[in-house]
N, C-alpha and C positions, 0 to 999 in steps of 0.2 A: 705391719704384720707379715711376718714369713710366711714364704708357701707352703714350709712344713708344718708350721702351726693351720693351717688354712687345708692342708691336708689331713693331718690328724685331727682336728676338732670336727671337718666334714665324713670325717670315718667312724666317728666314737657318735654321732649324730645318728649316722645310718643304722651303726651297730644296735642303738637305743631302741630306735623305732623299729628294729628286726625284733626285738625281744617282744617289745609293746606286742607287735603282730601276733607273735606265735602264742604268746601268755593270754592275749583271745579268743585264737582258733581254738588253743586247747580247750579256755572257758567253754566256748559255743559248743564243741565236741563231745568234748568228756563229762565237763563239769557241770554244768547242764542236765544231761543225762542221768548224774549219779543223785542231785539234786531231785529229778523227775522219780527215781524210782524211788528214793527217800519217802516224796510225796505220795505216789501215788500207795504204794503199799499203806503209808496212814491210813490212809481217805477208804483204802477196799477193809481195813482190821476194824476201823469205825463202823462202817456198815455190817459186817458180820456182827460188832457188837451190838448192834441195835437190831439187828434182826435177831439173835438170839434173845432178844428180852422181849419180844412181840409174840405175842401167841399164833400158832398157824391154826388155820381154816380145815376144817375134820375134810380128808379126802376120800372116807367110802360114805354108802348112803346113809341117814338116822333111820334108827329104828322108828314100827309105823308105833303109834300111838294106842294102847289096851282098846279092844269092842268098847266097852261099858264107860272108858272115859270120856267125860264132856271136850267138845269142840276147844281145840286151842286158840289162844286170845292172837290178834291179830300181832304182827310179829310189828314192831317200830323200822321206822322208814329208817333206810342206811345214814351214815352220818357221812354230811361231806367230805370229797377228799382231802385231804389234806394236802395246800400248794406246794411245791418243790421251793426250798429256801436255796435265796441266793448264794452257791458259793459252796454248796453242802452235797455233797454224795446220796443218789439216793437208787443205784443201779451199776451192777457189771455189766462190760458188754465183751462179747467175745465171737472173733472172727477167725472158727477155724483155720480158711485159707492163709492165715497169716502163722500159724503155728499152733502146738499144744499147749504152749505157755505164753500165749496174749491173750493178756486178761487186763484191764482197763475200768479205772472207777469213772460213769457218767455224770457229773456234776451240772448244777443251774446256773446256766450263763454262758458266757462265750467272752467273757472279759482278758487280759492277758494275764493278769492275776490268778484265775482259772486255770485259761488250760495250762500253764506251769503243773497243775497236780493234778491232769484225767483228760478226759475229751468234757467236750461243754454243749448241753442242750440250749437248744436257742430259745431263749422267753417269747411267749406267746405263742410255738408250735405247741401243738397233740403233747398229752399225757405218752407215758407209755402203754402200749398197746390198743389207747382209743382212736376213734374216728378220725381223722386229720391226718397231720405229717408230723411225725415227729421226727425231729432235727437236730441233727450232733455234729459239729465240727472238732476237728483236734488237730497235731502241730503233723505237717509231715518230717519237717529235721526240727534237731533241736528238744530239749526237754522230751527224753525218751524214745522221740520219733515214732509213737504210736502211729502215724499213719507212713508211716516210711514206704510200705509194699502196696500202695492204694494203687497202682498203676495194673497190679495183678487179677483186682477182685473181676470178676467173668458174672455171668447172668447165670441164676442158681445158687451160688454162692448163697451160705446163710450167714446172719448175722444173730446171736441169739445174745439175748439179756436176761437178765436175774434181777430182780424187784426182792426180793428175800421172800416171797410166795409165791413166784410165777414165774416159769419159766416164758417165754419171747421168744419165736423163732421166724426172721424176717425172711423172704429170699430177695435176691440181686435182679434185677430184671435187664439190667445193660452194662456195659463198659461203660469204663470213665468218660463221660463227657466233660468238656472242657470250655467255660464259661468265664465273663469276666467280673470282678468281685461286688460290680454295684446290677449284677441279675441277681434279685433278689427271689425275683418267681420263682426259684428252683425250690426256693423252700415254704411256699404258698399250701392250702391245705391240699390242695390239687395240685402239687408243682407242674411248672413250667414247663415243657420239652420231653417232659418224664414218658409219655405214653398213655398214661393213667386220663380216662376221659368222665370222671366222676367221681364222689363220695367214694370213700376207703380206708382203710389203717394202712398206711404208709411209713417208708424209713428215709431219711435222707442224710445222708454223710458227704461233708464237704470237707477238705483240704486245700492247702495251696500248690500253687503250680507257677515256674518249674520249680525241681526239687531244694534249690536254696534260694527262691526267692518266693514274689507273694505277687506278682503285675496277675497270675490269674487263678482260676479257682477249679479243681476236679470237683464232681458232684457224683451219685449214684442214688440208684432211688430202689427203695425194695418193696414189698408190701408185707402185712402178717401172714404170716402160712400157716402156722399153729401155737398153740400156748397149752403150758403143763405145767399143775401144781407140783412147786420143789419136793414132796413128798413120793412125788411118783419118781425121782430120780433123773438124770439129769439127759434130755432129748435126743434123739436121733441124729438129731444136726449134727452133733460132733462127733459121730463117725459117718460122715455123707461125704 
């Protein structure tokens, strides 16, 4: 074999694998990305559809009941919640500090199937808005880069969610702390390190670190500040 063959087959070789490369980066960049908001816009027009078919909860007070009418019959014990399906949207969330247009479907689970279309509650945290911690990881690059700016969020910072009857408004209590992915405590009902020395409604949102890899993990931990029926219109927090 000649050198020039030996040189040109080593150049058309390299040339190959330069394509390979870029036809990746672009994957992981772009295409990724275009894929993510494909999804996630689904996952949030599914949820407005369903919450438009759910009747809302009357926001002013019922009128009292006539003098002369008999005592009303004891009202029926609430019907249980209903669990969060795997895989399925069942909440916005949105974090001012990141912009007027991040807006993010929260979906159940934390699978990579998932966060491909939202951020993903962790099974077995807190309900929204209950007692516990409730826990949302999402991608910081890649498929839309929802947590892209996590480095920014500051103590105060809200974080507000939408259930399709209730507004959610968390606030931030720290900087990003910087943990590594088998501290699981962070996302305990009491997380770990948080501050927090008791029972609470708490928020926890985790990402990876550094920003294109995953060796570690950012965490922030908020608590509830307040909550407001969607009919009152839409919280304070996003203009705070």
């Amino acid at each position: 074999m000649s050198v020039r063959l030996i040189v040109r087959t080593f150049s058309e070789m390299c040339i190959t694998i330069g394509a390979v490369i870029v036809l990746f980066v672009a994957y992981v960049l772009f295409w990724t990305g275009v894929k993510a908001q494909g999804a996630t816009d689904d996952e949030i027009v599914r949820l407005q559809e369903e919450w438009a078919r759910q009747p809302l909860a009357p926001s002013g007070p019922e009128a009292p009941p006539p003098a002369d009418s008999a005592p009303p019959a004891p009202e029926p014990a609430p019907p249980a919640e209903k669990p969060y399906e795997s895989g399925r949207p069942f909440a916005v969330m949105y974090v001012p500090r990141f912009g007027a247009g991040w807006d993010w479907p929260v979906l159940e689970g934390t699978g990579a199937g998932t966060l491909t279309k939202g951020l993903g509650h962790y099974p077995g945290s807190a309900r929204l808005g209950a007692t516990g911690n409730f826990a949302v990881a999402g991608h910081r690059r890649t498929y839309g880069d929802p947590f892209k700016d996590f480095p920014r969020l500051r103590p105060g910072d809200a974080v507000v969610l939408n259930d399709g009857t209730t507004w959610f408004t968390y606030r931030i209590r720290n900087t990003p702390y910087r943990t590594l992915p088998d501290d699981v405590g962070v996302v305990d009902a009491v997380p770990a390190k948080s501050g927090f020395d008791g029972p609470g409604r708490y928020l926890t949102l985790t990402t990876c670190d550094p920003e294109w890899g995953s060796s570690h993990r950012l965490v922030v931990w908020a608590h509830l500040d307040a909550t407001r029926p969607v009919t009152h219109g839409k919280p304070e927090a996003f203009h705070s």
